[in-house]
N, C-alpha and C positions, 0 to 999 in steps of 0.2 A: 478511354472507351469511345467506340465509334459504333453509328450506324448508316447504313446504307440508303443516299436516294432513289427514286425512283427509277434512275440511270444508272444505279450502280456504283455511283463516286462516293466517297467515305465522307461522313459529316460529322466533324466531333460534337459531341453534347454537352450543353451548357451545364455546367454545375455551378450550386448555388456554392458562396461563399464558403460558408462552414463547413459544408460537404469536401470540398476542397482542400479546406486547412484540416479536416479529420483524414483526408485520404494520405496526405503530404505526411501525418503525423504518424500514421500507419506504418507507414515506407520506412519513415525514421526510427522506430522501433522495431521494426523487424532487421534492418540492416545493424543498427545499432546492439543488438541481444546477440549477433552472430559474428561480426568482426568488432577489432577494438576502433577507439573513438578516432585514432590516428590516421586508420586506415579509410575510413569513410567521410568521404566530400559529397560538400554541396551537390556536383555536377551527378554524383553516383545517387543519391536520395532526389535529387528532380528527374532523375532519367526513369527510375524506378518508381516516379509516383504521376510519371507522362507529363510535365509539368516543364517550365523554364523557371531556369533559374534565378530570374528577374521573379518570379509569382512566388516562387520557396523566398528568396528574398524579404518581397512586400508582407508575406504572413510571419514569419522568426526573424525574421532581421541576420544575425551570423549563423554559423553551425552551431556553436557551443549555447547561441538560445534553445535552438531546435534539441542539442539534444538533451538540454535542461529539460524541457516542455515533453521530451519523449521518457527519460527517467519518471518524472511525476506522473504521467498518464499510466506508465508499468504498475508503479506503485499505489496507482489509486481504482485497487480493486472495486467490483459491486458491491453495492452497502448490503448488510446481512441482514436481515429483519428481526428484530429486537423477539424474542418468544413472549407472547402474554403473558399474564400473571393470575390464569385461572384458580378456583381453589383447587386445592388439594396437592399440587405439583411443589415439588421440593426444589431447593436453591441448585443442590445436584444437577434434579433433573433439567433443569432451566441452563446451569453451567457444559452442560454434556450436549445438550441438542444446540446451545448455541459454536460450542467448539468444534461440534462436526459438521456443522453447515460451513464455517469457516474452511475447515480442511477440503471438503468437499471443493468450494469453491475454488481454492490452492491448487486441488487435484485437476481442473480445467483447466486454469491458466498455469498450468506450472512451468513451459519453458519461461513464457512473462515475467512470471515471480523470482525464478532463479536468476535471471538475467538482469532484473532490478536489482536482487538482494546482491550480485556479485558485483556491479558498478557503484555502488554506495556502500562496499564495505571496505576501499584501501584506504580510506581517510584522506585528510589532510585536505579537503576540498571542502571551502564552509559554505556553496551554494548546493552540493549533493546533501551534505548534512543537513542544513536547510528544508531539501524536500521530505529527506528522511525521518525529522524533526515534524514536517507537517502531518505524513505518513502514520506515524507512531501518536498523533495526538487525537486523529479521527480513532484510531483504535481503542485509544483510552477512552472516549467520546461513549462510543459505543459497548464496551466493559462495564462500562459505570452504571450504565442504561440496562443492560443485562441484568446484574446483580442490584438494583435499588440502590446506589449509592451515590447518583446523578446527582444529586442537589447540598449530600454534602462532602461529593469532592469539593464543590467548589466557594467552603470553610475553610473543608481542612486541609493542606496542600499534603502533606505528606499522602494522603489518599491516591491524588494525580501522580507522583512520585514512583507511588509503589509500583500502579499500574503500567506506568511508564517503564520501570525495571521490568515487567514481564512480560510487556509486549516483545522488547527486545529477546527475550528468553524465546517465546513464541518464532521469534523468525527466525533463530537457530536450531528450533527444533524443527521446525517447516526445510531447514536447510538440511539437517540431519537426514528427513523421511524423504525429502525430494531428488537429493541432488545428490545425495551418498550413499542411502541406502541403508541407513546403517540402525533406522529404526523402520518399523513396520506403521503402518500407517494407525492401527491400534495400539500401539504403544507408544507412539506420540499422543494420541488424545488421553489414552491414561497420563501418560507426565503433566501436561498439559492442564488437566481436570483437576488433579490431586493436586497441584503445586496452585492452582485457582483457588478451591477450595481451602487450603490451609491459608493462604492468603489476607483471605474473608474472615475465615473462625477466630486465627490467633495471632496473625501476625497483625494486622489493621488497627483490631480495636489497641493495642500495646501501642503501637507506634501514635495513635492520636493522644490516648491518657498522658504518654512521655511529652507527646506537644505540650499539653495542658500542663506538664510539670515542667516545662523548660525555663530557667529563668531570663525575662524582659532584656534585652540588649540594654547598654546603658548609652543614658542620653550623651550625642558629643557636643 
């Protein structure tokens, strides 16, 4: 970006730091979401972010930081605001209005999100699993937080587990309604809702009693 002196000559403007490394990461995401990783260099993400490639450099170090750093930023959508716990509002309705703010949010960012969920899903890479790993635990983070069961996920692990398995469920359903088509945006959140809810009612409390019944590892 440039602006004009008094005479007319072009005078680039200072950007702060961060601004900088946000604008750089920009670039990387956008070029990264549209061609594969093979095809995009350094020189093409500094040229596209007005930038040398000595300053892309100084803030990721290689490409494959950058586009580590640009995968995580795809995947780490806006936080959802937890719904309060007024009276009278049911566990439904709390699981419903928080699934559709989630979607909603999906429905904004969706080339973003498809374009995450397609570069962390051929495997065999343990730093994309990694972020994807991190991705999947803020989710659980915030599930747990939704439904009241914050304090004793973190008892009883099969809790974090479970959720963990449906977050996964989640981003193939969000893949389903987004990038295929092949469910409607209301009948993802009905899956979604109903497979939550059952979750909660009967599958959870089973899976912690069977903890509690599981017999002690023996000492070696």
């Amino acid at each position: 970006m440039s602006r004009h002196m008094p005479d007319g000559a072009p005078r680039r403007v200072r950007k702060e730091p961060d601004e900088r490394r946000d604008q750089i990461l920009a670039c990387a995401r956008e070029l990264f979401s549209r061609r594969p990783y093979a095809s995009v260099s350094n020189t093409d993400i500094a040229t596209a972010a007005g930038v040398s490639r000595g300053l892309l450099n100084h803030y990721f170090g290689t490409k494959r930081e950058l586009y580590l750093a640009a995968v995580r930023e795809m995947l780490r959508v806006p936080p959802i605001p937890t719904p309060a716990f007024p009276d009278g509002v049911t566990m439904e309705e709390r699981v419903s209005q928080s699934i559709d703010a989630w979607l909603t949010l999906l429905e904004r960012n969706r080339e973003t999100w498809i374009a995450a969920l397609d570069l962390t899903s051929s495997g065999g890479d343990d730093d994309l699993e990694h972020i994807l790993e991190e991705a999947r635990d803020g989710a659980v983070d915030h599930m747990t937080q939704v439904v009241g069961l914050a304090a004793h996920s973190r008892t009883h692990p099969q809790i974090r587990a479970a959720f963990r398995c449906y977050s996964a469920l989640a981003e193939n359903v969000s893949r389903e309604w987004l990038k295929h088509a092949r469910l409607p945006r209301a009948q993802a959140h009905l899956l979604l809702k109903e497979v939550l809810l059952n979750l909660i009612d009967r599958v959870l409390p089973e899976l912690i009693d069977r903890g509690r019944q599981a017999p002690e590892p023996a000492a070696t």
